[in-house]
C-alpha positions as CSV (number, residue, x, y, z in Angstrom):
1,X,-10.4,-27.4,-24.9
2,X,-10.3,-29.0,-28.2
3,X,-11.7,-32.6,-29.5
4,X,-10.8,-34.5,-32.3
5,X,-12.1,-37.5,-34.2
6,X,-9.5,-41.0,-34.3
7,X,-12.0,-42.5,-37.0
8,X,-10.7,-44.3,-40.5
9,X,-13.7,-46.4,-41.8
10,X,-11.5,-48.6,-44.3
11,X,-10.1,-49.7,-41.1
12,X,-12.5,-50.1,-38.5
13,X,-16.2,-49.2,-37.4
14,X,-14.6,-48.2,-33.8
15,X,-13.2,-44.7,-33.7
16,X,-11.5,-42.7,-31.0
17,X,-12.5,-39.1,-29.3
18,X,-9.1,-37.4,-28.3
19,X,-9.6,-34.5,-25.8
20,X,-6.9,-31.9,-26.0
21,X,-6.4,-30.0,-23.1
22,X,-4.1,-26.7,-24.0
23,X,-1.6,-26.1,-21.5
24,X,-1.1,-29.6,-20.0
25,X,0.7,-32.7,-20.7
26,X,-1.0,-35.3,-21.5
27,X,-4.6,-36.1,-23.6
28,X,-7.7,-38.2,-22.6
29,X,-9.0,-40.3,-25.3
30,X,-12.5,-42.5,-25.3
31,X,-12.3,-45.9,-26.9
32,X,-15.7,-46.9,-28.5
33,X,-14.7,-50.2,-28.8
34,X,-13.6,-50.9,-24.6
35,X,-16.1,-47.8,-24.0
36,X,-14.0,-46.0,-21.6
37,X,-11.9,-42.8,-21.2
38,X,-8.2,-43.4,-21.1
39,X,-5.4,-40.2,-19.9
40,X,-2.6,-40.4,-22.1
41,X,1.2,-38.6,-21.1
42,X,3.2,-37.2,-23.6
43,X,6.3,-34.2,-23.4
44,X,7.0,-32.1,-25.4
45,X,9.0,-28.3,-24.7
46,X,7.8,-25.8,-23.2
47,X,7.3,-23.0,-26.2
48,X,5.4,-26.0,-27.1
49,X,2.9,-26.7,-24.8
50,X,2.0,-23.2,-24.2
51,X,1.8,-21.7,-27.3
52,X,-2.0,-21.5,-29.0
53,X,-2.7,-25.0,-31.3
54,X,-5.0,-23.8,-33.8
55,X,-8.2,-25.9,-33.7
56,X,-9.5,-25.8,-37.0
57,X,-7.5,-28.6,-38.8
58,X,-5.9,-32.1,-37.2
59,X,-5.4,-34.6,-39.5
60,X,-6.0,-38.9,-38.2
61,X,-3.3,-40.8,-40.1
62,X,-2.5,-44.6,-39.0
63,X,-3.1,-44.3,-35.7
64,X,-1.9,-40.7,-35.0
65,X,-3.5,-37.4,-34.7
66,X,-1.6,-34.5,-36.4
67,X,-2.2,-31.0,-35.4
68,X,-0.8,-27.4,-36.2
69,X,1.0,-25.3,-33.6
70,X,1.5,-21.6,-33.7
71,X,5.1,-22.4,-32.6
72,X,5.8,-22.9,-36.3
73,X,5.8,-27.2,-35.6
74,X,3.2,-29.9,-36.7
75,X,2.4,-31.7,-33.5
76,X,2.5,-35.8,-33.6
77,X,0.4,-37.9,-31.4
78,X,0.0,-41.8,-31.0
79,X,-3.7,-42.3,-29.8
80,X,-4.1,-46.0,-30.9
81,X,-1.7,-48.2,-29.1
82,X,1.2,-47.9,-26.3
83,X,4.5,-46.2,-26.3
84,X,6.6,-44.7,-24.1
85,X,6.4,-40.9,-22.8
86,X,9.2,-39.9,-25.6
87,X,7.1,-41.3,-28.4
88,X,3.7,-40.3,-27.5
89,X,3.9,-37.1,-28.8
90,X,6.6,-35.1,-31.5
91,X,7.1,-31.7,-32.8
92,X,7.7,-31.5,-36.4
93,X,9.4,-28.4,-37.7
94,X,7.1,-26.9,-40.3
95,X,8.7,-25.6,-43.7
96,X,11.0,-22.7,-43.1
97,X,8.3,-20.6,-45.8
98,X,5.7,-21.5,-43.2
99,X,7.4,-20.0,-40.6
100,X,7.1,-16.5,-41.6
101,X,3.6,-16.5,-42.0
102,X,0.5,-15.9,-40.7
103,X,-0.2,-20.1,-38.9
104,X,-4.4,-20.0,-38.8
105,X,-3.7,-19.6,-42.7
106,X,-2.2,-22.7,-42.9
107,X,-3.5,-25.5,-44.6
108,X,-3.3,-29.5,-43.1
109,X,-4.6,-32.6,-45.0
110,X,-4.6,-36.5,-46.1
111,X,-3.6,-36.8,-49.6
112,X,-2.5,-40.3,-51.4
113,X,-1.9,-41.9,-47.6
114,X,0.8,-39.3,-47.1
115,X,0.3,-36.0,-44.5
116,X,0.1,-32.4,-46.8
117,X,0.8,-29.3,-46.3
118,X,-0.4,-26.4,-48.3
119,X,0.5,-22.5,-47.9
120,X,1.2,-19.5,-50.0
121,X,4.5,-18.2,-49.7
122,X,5.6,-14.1,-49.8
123,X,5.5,-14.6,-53.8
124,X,2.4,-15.7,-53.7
125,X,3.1,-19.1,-54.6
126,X,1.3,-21.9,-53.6
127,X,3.3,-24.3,-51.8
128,X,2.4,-27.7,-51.4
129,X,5.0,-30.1,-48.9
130,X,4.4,-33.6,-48.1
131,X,5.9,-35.5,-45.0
132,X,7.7,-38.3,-45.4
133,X,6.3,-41.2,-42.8
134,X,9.8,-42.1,-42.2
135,X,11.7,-39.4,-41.4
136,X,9.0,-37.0,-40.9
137,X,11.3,-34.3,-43.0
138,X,9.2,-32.4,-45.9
139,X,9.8,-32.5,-49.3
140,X,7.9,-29.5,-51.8
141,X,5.4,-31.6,-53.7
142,X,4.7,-28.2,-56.6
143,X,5.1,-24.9,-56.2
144,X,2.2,-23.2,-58.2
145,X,2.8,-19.5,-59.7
146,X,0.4,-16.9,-61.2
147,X,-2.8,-18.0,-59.2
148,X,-3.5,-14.9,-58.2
149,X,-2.7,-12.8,-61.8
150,X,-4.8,-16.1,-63.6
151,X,-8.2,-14.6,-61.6
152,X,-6.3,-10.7,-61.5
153,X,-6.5,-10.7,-57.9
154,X,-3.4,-9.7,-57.0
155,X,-3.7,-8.7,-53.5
156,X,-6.8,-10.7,-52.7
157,X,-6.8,-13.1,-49.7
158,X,-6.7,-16.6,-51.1
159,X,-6.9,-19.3,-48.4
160,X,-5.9,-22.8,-49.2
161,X,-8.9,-24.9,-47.8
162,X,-8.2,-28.4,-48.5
163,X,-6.5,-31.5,-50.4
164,X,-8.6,-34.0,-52.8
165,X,-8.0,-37.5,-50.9
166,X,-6.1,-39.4,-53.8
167,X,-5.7,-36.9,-57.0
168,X,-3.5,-34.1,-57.3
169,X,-6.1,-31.5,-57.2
170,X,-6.4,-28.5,-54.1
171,X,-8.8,-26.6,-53.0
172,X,-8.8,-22.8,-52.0
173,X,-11.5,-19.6,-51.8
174,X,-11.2,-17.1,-53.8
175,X,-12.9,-13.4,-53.1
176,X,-12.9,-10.9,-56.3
177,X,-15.6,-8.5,-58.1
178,X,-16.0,-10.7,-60.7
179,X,-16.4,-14.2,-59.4
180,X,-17.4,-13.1,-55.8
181,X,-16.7,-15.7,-53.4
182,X,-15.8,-19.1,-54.9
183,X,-14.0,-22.1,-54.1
184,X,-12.0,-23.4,-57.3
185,X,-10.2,-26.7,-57.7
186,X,-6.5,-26.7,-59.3
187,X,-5.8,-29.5,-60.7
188,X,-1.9,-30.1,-61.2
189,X,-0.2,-33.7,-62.9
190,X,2.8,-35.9,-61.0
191,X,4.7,-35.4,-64.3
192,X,4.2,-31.3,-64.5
193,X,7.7,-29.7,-64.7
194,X,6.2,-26.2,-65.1
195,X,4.6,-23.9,-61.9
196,X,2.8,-22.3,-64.3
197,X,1.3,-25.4,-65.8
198,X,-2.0,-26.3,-63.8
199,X,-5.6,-26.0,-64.4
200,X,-8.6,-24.0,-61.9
201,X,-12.1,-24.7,-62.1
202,X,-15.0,-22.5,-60.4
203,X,-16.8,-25.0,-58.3
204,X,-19.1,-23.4,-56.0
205,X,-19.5,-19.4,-56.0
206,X,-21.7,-17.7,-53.8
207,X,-23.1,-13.9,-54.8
208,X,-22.2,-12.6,-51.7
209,X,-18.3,-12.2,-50.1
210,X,-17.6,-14.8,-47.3
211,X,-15.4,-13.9,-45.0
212,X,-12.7,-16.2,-45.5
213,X,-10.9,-15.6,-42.4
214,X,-13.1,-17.1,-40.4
215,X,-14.4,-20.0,-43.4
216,X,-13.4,-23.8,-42.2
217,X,-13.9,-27.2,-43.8
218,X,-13.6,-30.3,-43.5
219,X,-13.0,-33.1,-45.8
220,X,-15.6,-35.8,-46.6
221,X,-14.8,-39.4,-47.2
222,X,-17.9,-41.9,-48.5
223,X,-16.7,-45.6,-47.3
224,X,-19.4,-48.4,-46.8
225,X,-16.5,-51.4,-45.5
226,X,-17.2,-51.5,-42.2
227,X,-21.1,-51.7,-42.3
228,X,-21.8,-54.4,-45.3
229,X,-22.5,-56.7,-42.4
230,X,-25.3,-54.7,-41.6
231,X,-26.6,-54.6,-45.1
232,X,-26.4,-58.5,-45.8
């Protein structure tokens, strides 16, 4: 069993708890705002449903929960209002780099109100895809080279942790002798024509090696809107 939080704040104070039972066909989601548990049906294939959905990253985006799949798709549900069984849930083919690697090294965020997705490819190149809300067909975003020569780690494990919410900035660990373990920010522009041309900044190092396997994070957004009542 895996839960998930329905909650945007610049939206509304009431937030949803969506249950995910692996296996089965259908979710059970608690409204705060009617305070009651509500079973939701969706379909979706078979080498869908069975397959492991890794738990550490689902995304809330208008009204939908997004989640990874091992089966190589990014899994769509509508939690916050009714449609039929065919629309309550979607599997999205992820990028054909993805499917070749290992999925818990996958990386799933919110960036500029659009879904991202980050992974390194068999060069070692960052990729960085973002969905189109329409179509739900991925574009590449950048393509980032050298990351691992720029620190001269070039078989180190570098997992991409995590998206800044409205720049064009990533996050990822990094593990080597001379920096230990250490999350650094690269920081790439819109206009950048280059892979080569980015910037990486040491944020937080700790002295001793995390096993980054195993890390996970979460993103953290600071929004007062739906409690000024509360402070008037």
């Amino acid at each position: 069993m895996y839960a998930a939080l329905a909650y945007d704040p610049s939206k509304s104070s009431f937030y949803r708890v969506v249950r995910f039972d692996q296996g089965f066909r259908y979710l059970n989601v608690y409204n705060s705002q009617t305070r009651r548990w509500k079973k939701l049906e969706f379909w979706l294939e078979n080498d869908v449903t069975k397959v492991e959905w890794i738990e550490k990253q689902s995304v809330f985006f208008q009204g939908e929960i997004y989640r990874l799949s091992m089966s190589g798709h990014l899994l769509r549900f509508v939690v916050d209002r009714e449609v039929s069984l065919k629309d309550e849930a979607q599997a999205i083919n992820l990028p054909e780099v993805a499917n070749k690697l290992y999925p818990k090294h996958y990386c799933l965020g919110l960036c500029n109100d659009q879904i991202n997705f980050m992974v390194f490819d068999n060069e070692l190149c960052l990729c960085i895809w973002v969905l189109s809300s329409g179509t739900y067909e991925w574009s590449l975003r950048r393509r980032l080279s050298r990351i691992h020569q720029y620190f001269a780690c070039k078989n180190s494990f570098f997992p991409p942790l995590g998206f800044h919410p409205y720049m064009d900035i990533v996050f990822v660990g990094l593990t080597s002798q001379g920096l230990k373990s250490s999350i650094m920010k690269i920081s790439f522009g819109k206009d950048t024509a280059s892979a080569f041309q980015y910037s990486c900044q040491d944020i937080v190092r700790d002295m001793h090696f995390i096993n980054w396997h195993n890390a996970v994070t979460f993103p953290l957004f600071k929004c007062s809107v739906p409690f000024r009542k509360w402070n008037s």
